[in-house]
Backbone as CSV, one residue per row, in Angstrom:
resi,resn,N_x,N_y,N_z,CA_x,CA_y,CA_z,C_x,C_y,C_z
1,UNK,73.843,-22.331,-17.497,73.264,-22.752,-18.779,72.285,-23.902,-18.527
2,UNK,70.970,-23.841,-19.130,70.365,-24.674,-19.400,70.278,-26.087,-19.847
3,UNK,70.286,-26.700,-18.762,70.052,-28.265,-19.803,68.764,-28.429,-20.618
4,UNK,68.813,-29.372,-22.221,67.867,-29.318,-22.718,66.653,-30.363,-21.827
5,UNK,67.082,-31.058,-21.155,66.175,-31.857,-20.175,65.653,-31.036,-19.250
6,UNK,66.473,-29.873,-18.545,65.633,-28.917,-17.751,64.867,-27.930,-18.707
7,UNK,65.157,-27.401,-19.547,64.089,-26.444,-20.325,62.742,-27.626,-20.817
8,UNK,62.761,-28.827,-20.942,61.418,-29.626,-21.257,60.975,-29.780,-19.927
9,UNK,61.428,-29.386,-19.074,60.827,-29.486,-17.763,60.047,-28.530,-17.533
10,UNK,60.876,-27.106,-17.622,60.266,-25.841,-17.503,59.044,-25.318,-18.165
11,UNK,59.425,-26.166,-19.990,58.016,-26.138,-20.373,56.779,-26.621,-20.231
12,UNK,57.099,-28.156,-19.428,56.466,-29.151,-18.986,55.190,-28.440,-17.804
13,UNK,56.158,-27.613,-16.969,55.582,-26.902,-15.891,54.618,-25.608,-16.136
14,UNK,54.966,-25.128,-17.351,54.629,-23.834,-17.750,53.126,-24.191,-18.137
15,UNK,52.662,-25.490,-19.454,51.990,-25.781,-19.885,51.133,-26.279,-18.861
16,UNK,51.470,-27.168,-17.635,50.847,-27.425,-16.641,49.821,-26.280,-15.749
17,UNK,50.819,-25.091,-15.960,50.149,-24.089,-14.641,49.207,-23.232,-15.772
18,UNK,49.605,-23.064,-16.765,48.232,-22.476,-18.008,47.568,-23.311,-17.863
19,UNK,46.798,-24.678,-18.101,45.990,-25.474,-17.904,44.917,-25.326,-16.720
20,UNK,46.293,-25.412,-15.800,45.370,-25.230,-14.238,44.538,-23.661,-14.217
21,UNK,44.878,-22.769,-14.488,44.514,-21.407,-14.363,43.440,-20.944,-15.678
22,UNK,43.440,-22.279,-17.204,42.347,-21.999,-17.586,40.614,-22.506,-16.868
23,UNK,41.295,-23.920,-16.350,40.789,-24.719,-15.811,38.997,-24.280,-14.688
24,UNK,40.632,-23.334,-13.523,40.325,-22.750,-12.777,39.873,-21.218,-13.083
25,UNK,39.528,-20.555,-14.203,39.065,-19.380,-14.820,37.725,-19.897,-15.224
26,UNK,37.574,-20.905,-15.818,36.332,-21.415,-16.523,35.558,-21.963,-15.330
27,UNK,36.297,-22.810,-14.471,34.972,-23.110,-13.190,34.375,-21.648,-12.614
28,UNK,35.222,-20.735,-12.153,34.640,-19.470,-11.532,33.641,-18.762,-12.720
29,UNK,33.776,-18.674,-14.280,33.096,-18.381,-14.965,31.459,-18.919,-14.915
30,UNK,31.675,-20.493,-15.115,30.559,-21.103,-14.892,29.286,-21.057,-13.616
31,UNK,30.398,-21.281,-12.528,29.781,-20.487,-11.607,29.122,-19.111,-11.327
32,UNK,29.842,-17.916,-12.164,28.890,-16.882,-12.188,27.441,-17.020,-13.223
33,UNK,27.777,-17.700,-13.940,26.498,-17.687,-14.631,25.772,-18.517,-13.977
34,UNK,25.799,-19.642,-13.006,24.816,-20.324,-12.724,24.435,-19.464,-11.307
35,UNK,25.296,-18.184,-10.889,24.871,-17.094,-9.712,23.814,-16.176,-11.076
36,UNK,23.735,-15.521,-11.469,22.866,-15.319,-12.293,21.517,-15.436,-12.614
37,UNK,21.990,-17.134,-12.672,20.617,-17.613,-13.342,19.571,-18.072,-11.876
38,UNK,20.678,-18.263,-11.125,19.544,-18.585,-9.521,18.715,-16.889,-8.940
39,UNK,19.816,-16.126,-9.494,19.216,-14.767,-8.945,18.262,-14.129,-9.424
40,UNK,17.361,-14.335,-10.701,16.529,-14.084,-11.726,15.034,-14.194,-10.443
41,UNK,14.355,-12.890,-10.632,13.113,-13.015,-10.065,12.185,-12.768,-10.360
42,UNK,10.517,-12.700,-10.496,9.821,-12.738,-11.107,9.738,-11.204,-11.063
43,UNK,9.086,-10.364,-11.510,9.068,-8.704,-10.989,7.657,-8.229,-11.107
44,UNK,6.812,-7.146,-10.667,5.928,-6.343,-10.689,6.430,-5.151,-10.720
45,UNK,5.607,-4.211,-12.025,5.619,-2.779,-12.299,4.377,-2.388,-12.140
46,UNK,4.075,-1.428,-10.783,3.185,-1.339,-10.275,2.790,0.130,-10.512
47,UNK,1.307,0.782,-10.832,1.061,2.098,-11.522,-0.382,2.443,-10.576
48,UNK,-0.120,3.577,-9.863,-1.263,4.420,-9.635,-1.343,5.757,-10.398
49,UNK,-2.741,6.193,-10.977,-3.131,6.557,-11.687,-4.309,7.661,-11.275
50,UNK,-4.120,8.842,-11.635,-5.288,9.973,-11.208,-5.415,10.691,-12.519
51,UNK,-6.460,10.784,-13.026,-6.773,11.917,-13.754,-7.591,12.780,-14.006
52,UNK,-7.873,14.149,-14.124,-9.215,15.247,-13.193,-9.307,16.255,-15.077
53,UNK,-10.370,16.754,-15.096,-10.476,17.703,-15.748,-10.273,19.051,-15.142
54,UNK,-10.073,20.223,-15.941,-9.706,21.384,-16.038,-10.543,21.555,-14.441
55,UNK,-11.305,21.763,-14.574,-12.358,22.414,-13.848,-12.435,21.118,-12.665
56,UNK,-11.647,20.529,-12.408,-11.686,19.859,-11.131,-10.690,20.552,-10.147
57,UNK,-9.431,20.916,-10.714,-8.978,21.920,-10.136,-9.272,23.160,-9.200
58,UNK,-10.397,23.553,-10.196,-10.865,25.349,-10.069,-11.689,25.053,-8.462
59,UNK,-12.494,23.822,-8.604,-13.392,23.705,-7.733,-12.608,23.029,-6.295
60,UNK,-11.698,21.917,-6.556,-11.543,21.076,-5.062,-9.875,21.206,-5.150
61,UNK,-9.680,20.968,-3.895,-7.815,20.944,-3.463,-7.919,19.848,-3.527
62,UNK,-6.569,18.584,-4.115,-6.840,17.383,-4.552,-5.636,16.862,-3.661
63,UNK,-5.709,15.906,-2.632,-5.145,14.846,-1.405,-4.722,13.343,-2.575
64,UNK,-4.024,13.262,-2.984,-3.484,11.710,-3.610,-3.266,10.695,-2.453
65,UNK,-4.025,9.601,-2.096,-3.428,8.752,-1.165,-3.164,7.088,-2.202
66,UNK,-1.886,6.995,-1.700,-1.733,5.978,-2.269,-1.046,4.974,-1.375
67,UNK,-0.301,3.641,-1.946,0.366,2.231,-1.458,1.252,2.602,-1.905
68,UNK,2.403,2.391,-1.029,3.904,2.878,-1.899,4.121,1.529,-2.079
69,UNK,5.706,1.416,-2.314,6.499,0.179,-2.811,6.099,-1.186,-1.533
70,UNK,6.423,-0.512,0.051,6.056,-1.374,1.190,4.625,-1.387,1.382
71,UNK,3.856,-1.137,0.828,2.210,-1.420,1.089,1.720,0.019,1.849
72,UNK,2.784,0.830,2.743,2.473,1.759,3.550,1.453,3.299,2.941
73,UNK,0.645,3.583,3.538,0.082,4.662,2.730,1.046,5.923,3.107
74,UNK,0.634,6.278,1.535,1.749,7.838,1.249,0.284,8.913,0.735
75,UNK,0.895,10.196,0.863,0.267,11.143,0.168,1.216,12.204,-0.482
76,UNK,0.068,12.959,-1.468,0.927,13.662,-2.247,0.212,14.817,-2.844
77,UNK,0.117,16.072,-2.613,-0.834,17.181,-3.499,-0.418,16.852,-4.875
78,UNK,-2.068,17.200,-5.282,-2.221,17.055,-7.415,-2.347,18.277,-7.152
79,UNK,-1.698,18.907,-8.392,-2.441,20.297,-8.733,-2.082,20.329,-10.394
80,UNK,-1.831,19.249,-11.212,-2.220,19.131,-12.497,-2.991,18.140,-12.965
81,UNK,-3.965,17.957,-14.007,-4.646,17.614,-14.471,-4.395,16.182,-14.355
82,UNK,-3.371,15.750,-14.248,-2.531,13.825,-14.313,-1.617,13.672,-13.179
83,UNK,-1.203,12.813,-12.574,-0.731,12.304,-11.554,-0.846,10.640,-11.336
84,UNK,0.481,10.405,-11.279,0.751,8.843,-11.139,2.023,8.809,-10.724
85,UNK,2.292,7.155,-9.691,3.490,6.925,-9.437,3.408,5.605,-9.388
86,UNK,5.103,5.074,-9.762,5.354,3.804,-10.377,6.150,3.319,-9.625
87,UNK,6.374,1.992,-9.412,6.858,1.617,-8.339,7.326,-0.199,-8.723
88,UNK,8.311,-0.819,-8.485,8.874,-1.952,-9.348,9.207,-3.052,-7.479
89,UNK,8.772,-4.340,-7.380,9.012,-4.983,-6.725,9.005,-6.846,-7.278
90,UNK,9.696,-7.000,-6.147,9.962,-8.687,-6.407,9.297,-9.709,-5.704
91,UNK,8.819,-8.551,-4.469,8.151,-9.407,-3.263,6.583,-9.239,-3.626
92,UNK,6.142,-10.611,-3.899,4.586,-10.835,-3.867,4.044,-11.969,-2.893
93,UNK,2.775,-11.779,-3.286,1.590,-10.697,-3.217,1.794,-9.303,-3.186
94,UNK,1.738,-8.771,-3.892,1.563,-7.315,-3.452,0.417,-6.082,-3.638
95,UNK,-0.019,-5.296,-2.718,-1.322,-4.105,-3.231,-1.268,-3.050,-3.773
96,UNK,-2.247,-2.618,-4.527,-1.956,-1.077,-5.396,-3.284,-0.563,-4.960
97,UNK,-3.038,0.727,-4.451,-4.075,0.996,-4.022,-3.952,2.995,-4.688
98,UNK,-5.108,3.475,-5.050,-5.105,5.026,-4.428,-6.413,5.493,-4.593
99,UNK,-6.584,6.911,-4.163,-8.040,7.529,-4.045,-7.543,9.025,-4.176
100,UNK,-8.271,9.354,-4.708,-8.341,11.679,-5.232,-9.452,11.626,-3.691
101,UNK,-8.476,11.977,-2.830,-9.364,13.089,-2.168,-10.162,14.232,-2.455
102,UNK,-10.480,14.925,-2.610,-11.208,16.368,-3.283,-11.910,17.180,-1.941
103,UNK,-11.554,18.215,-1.453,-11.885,19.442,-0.735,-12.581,20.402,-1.216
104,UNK,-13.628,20.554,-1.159,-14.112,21.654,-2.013,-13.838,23.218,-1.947
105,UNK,-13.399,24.040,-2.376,-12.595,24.800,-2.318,-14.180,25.629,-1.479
106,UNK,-13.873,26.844,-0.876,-15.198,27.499,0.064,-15.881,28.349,-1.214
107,UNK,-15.228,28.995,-2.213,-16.167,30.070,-3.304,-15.601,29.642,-4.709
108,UNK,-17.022,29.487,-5.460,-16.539,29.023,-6.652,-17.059,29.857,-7.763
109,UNK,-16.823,30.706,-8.706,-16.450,31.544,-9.656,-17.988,31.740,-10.671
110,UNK,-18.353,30.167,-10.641,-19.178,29.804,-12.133,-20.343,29.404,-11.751
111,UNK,-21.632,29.177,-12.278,-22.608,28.807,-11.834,-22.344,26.839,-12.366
112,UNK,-21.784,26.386,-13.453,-21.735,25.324,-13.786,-20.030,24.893,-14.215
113,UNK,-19.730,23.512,-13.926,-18.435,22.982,-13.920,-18.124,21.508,-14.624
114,UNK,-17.676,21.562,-15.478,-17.115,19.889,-16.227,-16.132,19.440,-15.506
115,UNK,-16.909,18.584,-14.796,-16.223,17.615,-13.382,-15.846,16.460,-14.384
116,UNK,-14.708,15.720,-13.987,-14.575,14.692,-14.286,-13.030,13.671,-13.238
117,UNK,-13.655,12.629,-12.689,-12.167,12.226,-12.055,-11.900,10.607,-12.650
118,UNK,-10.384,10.329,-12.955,-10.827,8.646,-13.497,-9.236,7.985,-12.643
119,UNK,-9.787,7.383,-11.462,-8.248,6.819,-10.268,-8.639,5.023,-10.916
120,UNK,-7.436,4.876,-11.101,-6.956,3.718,-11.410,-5.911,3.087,-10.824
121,UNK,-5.629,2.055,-10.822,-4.793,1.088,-10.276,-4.364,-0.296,-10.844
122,UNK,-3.227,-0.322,-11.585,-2.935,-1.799,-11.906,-1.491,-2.061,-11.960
123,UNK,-0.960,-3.197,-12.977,0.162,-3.698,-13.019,0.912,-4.493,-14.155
124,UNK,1.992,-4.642,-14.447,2.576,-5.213,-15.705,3.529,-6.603,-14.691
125,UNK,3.351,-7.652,-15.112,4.265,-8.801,-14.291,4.787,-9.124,-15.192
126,UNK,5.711,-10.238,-14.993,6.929,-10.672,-15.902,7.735,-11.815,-14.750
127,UNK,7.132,-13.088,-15.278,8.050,-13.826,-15.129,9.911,-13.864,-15.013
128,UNK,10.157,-14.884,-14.224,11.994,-14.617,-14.433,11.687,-15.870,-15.950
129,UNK,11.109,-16.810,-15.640,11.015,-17.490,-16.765,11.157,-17.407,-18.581
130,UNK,10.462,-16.171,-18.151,10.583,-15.359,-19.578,8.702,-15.106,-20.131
131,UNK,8.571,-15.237,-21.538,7.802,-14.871,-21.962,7.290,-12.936,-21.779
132,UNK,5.666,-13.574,-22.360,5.105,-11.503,-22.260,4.868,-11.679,-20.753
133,UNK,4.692,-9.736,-20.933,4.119,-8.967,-19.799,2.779,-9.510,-19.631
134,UNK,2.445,-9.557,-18.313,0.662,-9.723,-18.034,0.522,-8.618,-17.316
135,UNK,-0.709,-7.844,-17.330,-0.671,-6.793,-17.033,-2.659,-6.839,-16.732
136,UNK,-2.851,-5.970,-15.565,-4.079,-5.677,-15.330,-4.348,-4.909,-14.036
137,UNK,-5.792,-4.035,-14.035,-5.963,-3.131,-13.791,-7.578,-3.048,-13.371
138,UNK,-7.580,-1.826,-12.063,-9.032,-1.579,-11.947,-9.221,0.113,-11.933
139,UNK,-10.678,0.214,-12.061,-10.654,1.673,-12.127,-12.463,1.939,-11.779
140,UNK,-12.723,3.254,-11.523,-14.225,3.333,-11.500,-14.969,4.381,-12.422
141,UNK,-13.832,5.015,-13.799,-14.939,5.414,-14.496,-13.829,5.230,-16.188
142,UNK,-14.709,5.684,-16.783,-14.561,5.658,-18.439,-13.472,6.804,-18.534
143,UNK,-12.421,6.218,-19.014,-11.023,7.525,-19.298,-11.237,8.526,-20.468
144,UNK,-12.445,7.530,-21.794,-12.670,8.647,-22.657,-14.000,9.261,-22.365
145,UNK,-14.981,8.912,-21.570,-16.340,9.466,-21.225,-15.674,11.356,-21.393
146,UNK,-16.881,11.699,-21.728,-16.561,13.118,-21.509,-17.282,13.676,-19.709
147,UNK,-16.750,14.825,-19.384,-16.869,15.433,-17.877,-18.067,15.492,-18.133
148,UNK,-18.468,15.210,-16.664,-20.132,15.384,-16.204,-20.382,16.985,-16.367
149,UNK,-21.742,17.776,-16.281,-21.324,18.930,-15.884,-22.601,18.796,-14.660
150,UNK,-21.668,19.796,-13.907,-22.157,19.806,-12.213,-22.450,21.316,-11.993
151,UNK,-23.511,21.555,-11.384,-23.674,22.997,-11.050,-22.963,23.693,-9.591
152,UNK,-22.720,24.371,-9.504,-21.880,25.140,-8.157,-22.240,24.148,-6.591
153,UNK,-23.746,24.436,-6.467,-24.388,24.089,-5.709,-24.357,22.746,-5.436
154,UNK,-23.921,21.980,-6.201,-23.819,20.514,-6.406,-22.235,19.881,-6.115
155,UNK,-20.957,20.834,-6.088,-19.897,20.241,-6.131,-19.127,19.873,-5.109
156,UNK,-20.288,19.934,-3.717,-19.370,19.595,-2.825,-19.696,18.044,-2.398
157,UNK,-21.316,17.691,-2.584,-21.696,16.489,-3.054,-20.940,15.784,-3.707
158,UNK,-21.060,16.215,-5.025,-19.811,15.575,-6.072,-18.628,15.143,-5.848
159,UNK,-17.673,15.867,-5.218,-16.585,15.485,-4.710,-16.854,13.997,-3.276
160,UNK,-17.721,14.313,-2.966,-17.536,13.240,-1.967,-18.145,12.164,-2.022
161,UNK,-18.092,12.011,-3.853,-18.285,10.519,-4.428,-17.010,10.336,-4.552
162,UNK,-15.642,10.698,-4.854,-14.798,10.373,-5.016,-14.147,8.886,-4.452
163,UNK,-14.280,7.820,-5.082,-13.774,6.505,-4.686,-12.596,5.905,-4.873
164,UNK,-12.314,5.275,-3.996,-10.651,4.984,-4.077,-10.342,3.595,-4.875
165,UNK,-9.805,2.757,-5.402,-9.804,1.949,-6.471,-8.522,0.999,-5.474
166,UNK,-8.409,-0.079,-6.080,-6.850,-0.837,-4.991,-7.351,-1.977,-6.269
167,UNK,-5.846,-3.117,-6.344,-5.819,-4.519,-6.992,-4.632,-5.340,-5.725
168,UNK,-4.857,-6.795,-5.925,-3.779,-7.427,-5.596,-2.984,-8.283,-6.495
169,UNK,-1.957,-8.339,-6.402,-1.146,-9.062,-7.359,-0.392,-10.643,-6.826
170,UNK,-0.854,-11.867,-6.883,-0.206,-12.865,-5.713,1.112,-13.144,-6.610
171,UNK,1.440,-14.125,-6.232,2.493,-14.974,-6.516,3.071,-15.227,-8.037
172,UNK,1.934,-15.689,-8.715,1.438,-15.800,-9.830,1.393,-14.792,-11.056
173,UNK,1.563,-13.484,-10.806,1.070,-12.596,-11.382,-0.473,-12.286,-11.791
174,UNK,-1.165,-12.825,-10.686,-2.861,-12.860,-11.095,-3.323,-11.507,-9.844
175,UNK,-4.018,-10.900,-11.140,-4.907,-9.803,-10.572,-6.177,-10.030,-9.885
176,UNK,-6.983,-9.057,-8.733,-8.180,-8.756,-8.404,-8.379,-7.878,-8.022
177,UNK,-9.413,-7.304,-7.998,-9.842,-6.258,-7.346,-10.174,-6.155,-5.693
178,UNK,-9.906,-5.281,-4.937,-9.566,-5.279,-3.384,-9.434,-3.622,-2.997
179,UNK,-10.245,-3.818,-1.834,-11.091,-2.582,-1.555,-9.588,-2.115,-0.748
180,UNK,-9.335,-0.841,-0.834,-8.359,-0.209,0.005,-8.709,1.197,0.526
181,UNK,-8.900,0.681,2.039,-9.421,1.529,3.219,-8.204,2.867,3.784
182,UNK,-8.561,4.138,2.828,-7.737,5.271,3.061,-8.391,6.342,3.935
183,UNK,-9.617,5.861,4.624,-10.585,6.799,5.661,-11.771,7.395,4.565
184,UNK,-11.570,7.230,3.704,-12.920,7.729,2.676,-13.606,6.826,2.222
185,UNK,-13.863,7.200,0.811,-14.508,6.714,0.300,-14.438,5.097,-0.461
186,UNK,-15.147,4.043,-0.087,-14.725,2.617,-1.039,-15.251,1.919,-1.440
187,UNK,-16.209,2.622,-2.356,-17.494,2.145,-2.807,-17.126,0.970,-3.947
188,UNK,-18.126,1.074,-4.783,-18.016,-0.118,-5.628,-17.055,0.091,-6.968
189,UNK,-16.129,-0.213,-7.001,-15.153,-0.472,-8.215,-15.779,-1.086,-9.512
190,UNK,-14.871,-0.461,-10.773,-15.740,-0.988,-11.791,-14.482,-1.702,-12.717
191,UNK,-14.340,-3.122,-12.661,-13.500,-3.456,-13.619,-13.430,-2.773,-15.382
192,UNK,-12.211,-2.674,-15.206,-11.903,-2.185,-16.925,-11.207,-3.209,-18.082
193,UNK,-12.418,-3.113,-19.154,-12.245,-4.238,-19.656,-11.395,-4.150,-20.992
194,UNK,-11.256,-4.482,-22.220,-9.971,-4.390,-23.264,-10.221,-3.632,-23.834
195,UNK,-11.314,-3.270,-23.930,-11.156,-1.356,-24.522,-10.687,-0.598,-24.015
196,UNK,-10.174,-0.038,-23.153,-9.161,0.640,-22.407,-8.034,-0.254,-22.133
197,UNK,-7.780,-1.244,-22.559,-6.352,-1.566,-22.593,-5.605,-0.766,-22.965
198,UNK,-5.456,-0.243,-24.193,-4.569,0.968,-25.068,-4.513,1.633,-24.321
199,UNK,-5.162,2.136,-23.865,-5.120,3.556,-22.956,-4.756,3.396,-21.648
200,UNK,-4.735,2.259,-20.930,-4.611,2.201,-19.908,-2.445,1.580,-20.186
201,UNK,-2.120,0.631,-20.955,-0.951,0.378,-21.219,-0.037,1.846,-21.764
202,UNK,-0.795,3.089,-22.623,0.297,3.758,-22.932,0.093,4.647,-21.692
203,UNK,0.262,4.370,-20.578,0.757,5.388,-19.011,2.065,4.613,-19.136
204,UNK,2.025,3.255,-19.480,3.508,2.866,-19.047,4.393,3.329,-20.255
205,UNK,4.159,3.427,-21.628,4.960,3.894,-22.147,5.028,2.544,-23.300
206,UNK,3.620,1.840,-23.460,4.066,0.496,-24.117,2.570,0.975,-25.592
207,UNK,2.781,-0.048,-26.453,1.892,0.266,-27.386,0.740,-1.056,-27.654
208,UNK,-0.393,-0.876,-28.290,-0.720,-1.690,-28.288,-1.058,-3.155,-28.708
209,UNK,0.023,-3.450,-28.758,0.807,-5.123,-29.392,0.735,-6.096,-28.012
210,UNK,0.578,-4.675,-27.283,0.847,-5.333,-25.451,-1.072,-5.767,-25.035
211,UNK,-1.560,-5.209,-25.946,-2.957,-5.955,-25.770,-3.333,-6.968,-26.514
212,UNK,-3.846,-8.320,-25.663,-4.976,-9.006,-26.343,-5.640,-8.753,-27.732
C-alpha cells in the first residue's frame, strides 16, 4: 500500500518527466523549422521553346538541340508543330540555350510553302525570400507574325537561316542574352519585348497578371 507521501512523490515525478518530454518535443520542433527555413533556395524554371508552321514540316526533318538541366547539350526529333522542355534548378548562373535544326527534305510536293520558325529561350525565378516571379526571355522572330511564303527552290536556303537563341540567368535572377554554339547557326538574336509577354508566359501555364 501506498503512502500518501509516496504517491506525492510519484506525482511529483510524473509531472517532472511530462515537462521534460514537452520541453524536449518543442526544442526538436523548433529546430525543424529553423532546418526548413535554412533549406529554402532561390529556384529557376527554365523553358526552351520551338515553334514551326504546317508546312515546315512537309519541307525539312527538324534536329531540336538544346541545354538540359546540367548545361550539357541534348537533342530531340520535332515532328509537331510545338516543342519545348522545362527544366527547374537551384544552381546559378545558369544557360538556356536551343536551335531547330532543319534538313531539307530531297523532293518537295508544291511550287510555294508558308515557312515559319519562332525558337525561344527564357525563364521564371523566384526568390527563397519570397515575393513575384521575374521572368525573361530571348527569341529571333514575332510568335504572331504570319509565315513567310518561300518558293520550293528557295527552301533549302531558308532553312539554313535557322538561328539558335540561348539566355543566362546569374545569381540574382537577372537575364541576358548569350550566344549558344550548337555547330550551326548564331546569328543575331532579337530581344522580345512586353508585347509578347502574354504569349510568351502562357507556355508556362501562367496568365497575364504575371506581366508588367
Amino acid at each position: 500500500m501506498f503512502k500518501l507521501t509516496d504517491m506525492k512523490k510519484n506525482v511529483l515525478w510524473m509531472m517532472a518527466a511530462i515537462l521534460v518530454y514537452g520541453l524536449t518535443a518543442g526544442a526538436l520542433m523548433a529546430c525543424g523549422d529553423d532546418k526548413d527555413e535554412s533549406m529554402a533556395q532561390d529556384k529557376m524554371e527554365a523553358l526552351s521553346h520551338v515553334l514551326v508552321s504546317e508546312d515546315v514540316l512537309k519541307v525539312a526533318d527538324i534536329t531540336v538541340h538544346y541545354l538540359d538541366a546540367k548545361g550539357q547539350e541534348a537533342t530531340e526529333r520535332m515532328t509537331t508543330t510545338e516543342w519545348k522542355k522545362q527544366w527547374t534548378t537551384t544552381t546559378l548562373p545558369a544557360r538556356i540555350g536551343v536551335w531547330a535544326q532543319l534538313t531539307p527534305k530531297p523532293e518537295l510536293t508544291k511550287e510555294n510553302y508558308q515557312l515559319k520558325v519562332v525558337a525561344s529561350a527564357g525563364y521564371l525565378f523566384h526568390s527563397a525570400k519570397g515575393g513575384e516571379w521575374v521572368n525573361g526571355w530571348t527569341s529571333v522572330a514575332d510568335p504572331y507574325a504570319d509565315p513567310e511564303r518561300v518558293a520550293a527552290a528557295e527552301v533549302p536556303g531558308w532553312c539554313s537561316k535557322s538561328t539558335a537563341v540561348g539566355c543566362e540567368v546569374d545569381a540574382k535572377g537577372t537575364g541576358k542574352s548569350v550566344k549558344v554554339n550548337f555547330g550551326g547557326n548564331d546569328g543575331d538574336q532579337k530581344p522580345v519585348y512586353n508585347e509578347f509577354c502574354i504569349w510568351f508566359l502562357s507556355i508556362f501555364g501562367l496568365g497575364e497578371d504575371y506581366c508588367e
